[in-house]
N, C-alpha and C positions, 0 to 999 in steps of 0.2 A: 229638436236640439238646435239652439241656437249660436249665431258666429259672436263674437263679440270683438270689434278691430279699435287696440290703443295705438294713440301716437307714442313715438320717444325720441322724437327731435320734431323741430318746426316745419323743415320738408313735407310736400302733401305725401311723399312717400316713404315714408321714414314712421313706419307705423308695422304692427303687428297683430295677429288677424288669432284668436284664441278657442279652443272648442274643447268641451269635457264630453269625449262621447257614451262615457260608462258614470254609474252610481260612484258620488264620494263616497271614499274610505270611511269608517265613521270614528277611524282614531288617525287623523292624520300623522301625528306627531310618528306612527307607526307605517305609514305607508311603504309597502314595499313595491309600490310602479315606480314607471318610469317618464318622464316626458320624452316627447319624439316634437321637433325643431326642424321644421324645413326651411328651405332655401333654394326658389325656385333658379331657373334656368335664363337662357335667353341674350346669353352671351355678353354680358354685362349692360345691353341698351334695348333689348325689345321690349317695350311697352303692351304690346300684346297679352305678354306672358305676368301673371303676377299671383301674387301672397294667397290670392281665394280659388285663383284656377287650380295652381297646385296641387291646393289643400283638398279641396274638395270632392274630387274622384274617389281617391284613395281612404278619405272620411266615410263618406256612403258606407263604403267594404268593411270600413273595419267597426263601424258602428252597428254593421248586423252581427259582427262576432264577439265574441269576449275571448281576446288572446289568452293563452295561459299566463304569459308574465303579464300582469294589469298593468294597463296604460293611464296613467293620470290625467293627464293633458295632451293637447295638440296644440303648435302653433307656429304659425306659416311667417316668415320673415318679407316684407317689402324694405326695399333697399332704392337709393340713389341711383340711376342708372346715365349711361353713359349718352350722347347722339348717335342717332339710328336712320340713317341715308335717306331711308324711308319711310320716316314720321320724322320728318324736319318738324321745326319750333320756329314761328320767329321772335327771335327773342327780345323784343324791342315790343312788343306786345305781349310778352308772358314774363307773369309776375316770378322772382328770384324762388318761391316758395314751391316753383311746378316748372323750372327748368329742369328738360334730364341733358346737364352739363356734368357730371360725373366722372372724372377721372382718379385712377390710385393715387393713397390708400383710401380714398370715400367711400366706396362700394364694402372694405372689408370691415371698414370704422364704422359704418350703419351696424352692421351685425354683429361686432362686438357692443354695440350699444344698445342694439336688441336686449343679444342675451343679458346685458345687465340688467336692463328696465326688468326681464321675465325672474333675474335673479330679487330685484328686488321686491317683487310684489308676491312671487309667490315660492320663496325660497327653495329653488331647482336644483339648489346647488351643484356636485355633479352627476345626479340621478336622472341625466336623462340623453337623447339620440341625436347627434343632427346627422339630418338627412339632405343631402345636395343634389339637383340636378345638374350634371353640364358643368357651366360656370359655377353653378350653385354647390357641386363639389368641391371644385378650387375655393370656393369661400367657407365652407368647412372645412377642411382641411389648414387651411389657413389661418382661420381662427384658433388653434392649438400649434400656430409656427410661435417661436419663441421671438424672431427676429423682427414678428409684424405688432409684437405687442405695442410698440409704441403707437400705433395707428390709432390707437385706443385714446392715450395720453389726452389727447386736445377734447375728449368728453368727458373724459372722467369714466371710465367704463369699469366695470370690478364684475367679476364672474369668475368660477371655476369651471374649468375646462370638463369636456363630457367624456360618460364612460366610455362610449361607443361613437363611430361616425359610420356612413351608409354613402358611399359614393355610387347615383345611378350613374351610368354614359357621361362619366367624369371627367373634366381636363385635370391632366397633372402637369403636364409640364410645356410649358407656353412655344418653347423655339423649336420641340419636337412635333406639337400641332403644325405649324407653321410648313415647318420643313415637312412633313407628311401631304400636304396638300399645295405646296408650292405652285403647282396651277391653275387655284384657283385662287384669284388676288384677294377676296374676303376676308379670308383667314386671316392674312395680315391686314387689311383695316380695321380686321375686328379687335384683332390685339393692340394695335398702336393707338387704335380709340381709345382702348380700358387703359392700356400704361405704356403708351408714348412709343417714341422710336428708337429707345436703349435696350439691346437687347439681356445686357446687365443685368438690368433691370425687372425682364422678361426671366432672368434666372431665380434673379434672387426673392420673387415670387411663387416660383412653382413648388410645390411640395412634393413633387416628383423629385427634382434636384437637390432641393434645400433640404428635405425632411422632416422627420416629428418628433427628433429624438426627445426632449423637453417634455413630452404629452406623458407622464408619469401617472395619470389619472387614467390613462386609456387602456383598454381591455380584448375589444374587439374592434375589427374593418370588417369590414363587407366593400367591397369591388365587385359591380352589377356591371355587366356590359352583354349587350346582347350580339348577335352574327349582323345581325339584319342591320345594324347601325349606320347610317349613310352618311354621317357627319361626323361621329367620333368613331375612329376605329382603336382597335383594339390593344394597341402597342401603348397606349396610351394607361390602362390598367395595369396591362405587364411591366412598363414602366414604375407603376406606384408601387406596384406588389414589390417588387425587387427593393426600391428604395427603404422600404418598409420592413426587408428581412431583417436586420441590425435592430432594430425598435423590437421586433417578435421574439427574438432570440435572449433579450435585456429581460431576464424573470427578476431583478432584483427589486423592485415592487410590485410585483405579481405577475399572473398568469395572462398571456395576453396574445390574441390567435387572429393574425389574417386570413381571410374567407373569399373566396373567388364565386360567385353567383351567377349563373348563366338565363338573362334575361329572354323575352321577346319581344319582335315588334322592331318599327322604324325607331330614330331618337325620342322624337315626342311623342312615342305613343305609350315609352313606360310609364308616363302621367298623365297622360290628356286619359284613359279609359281605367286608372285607377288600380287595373287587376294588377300591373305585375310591381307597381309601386309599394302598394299594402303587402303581398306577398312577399317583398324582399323586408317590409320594418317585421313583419313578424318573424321571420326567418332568423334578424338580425336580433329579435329581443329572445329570440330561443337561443343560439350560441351566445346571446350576453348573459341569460341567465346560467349557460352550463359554465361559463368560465366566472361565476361567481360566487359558486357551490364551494 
């Protein structure tokens, strides 16, 4: 099986990494899978971390099984990322096209231009999962805020929002990271790297605080967080879940059920060895399938 990685903006990283690990349908026009959409981690500037490391643990695993709800596609999201302390640039020798100068909204405007590029080529419409690690939860999640659409505006992005989102070891809410770890000053460089030093600001991004009430397309959450998490803890879930009760309780376009998942392992480890990554999309395309019976 092979990867196949498109561009959708001129950025060297502003590209999207695509894998079909089961047989086409042979009536598309009939398909009943789904795509699963990741977006890796890494706190909106580790260069380390990207679109094919993600993907490809968790690929291995599920391309030895055939889930029962068929999976159409796969595909891993590279994004714009922010400066990272330690992978300095100098920028005065690095071409505009391979800076990671990235600040909000860039990082959630790559991935809504993602999803459109994947809307346009291979009409995904909302038949399909994102899946977030970390930060890479906050930008799903995000990507179905009503308030950040306009991030979109300056590419032109057009997508419909997905049935389902899969947050592993997820940020929800930016000034309650912050304040959880206040001793260790990272936390806050890391945030004021991604979006400045308003804390406003910091609000009116987190979808812990702001919400999804808008995501009328949405069916199921999955919230993955493990014990053993040494970087995100766990208030940080219980946070979401709560914000999310008023969205769960709204049946007036359907059935629609928050899921609490109990992971293992350090942060990176629910991806870097694949097993407990694949275990939560399958998990998460089995209660998508029963809430849309």
């Amino acid at each position: 099986m092979s990867l196949e990685t498109f561009p959708y903006g001129d950025h060297d990283l502003q590209t999207v990494t695509v894998a079909h690990p089961y047989p086409a349908p042979t009536n598309t026009e009939n398909d009943t899978g789904y795509w699963v959409i990741l977006i890796h981690g890494g706190a909106w500037r580790d260069p380390t971390q990207t679109a094919t490391s993600y993907l490809t643990p968790a690929l291995s695993i599920l391309s030895s099984q055939q889930p029962q709800q068929p999976i159409t596609g796969l595909a891993s999201i590279s994004y714009r990322l922010s400066p990272h302390p330690s992978h300095q640039q100098d920028l005065s020798n690095v071409s505009p096209t391979s800076a990671r100068t990235a600040e909000h909204p860039d990082h959630i405007a790559d991935v809504q231009a993602a999803l459109s590029f994947l809307e346009a080529k291979y009409k995904i419409r909302r038949r399909y999962v994102l899946v977030g690690h970390s930060c890479g939860a906050t930008l799903a999640f995000q990507a179905v805020m009503e308030s950040l659409a306009p991030a979109a505006s300056k590419t032109g992005a057009r997508y419909e929002f997905p049935v389902a989102i899969l947050g592993m070891a997820g940020i929800y809410n930016l000034r309650l990271l912050r304040d959880s770890h206040r001793d260790i000053s990272a936390y806050q460089e890391i945030i004021e790297g991604a979006f400045g030093g308003d804390e406003n600001v910091w609000d009116a991004v987190s979808p812990g605080v702001v919400g999804v009430d808008a995501w009328e397309e949405g069916r199921v959450v999955v919230l993955a967080h493990s014990e053993s998490d040494e970087l995100c803890d766990v208030a940080q879930s219980e946070e979401m879940k709560r914000r999310l009760r008023g969205w769960e309780e709204d049946k007036s376009s359907g059935q629609r059920k928050v899921h609490v998942l109990s992971i293992e392992g350090k942060h990176d480890e629910a991806w870097e060895k694949g097993t407990e990554l694949a275990r939560a999309i399958v998990f998460t395309l089995s209660r998508l399938q029963e809430a849309e019976v």
